[in-house]
C-alpha positions in Angstrom: 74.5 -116.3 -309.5 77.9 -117.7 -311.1 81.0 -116.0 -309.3 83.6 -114.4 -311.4 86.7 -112.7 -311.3 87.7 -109.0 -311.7 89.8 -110.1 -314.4 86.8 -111.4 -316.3 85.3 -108.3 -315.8 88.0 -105.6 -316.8 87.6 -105.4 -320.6 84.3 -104.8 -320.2 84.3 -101.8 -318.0 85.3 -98.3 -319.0 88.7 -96.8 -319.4 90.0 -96.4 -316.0 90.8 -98.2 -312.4 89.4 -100.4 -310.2 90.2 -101.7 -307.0 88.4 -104.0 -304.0 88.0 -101.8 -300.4 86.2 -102.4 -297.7 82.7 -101.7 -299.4 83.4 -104.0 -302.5 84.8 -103.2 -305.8 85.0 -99.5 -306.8 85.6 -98.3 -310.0 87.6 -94.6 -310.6 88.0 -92.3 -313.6 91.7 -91.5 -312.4 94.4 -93.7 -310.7 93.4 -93.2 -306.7 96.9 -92.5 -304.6 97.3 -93.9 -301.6 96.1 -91.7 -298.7 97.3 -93.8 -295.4 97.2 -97.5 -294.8 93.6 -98.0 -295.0 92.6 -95.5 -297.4 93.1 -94.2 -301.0 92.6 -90.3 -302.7 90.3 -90.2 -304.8 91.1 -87.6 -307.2 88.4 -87.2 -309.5 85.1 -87.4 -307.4 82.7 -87.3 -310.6 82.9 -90.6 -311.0 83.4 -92.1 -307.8 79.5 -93.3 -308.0 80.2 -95.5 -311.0 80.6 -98.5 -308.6 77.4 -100.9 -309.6 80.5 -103.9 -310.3 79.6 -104.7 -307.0 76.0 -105.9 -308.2 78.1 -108.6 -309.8 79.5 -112.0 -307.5 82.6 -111.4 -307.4 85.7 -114.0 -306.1 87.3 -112.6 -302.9 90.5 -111.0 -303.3 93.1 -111.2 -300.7 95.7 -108.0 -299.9 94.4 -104.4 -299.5 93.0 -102.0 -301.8 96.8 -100.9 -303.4 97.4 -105.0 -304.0 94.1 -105.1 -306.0 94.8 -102.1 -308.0 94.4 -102.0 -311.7 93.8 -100.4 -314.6 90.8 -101.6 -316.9 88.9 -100.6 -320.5 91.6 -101.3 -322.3 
């Protein structure tokens, strides 16, 4: 499978945020906050299962989850 890069993917997702964790890519409904180093709130859980970009190859991303923070849908 080709690898790509998030940015490829973003205007093609819905309206909200995405960012890279431990577990892969994750997409959100609402801007996640940071929680402690490690870790980011989640706000709105509904849609915290919305996460299938990771069946995608996607290029490594170096920095924690609040460096690979950004918005996407637009």
């Amino acid at each position: 499978m080709k690898q790509i890069t998030i940015y490829e993917l973003l205007p093609l997702l819905r309206p909200g945020w995405v960012a890279k964790g431990a577990h892969g890519w994750a997409w959100f409904g609402l801007k996640p906050t940071p929680h402690n180093d490690w870790e980011c709130y989640i706000p709105d859980r509904s849609d915290d299962d919305f996460n299938f970009i990771n069946m995608f190859n996607i290029a490594p991303f170096d920095g924690d989850w609040k460096d690979s923070l950004m918005e996407c849908g637009k």
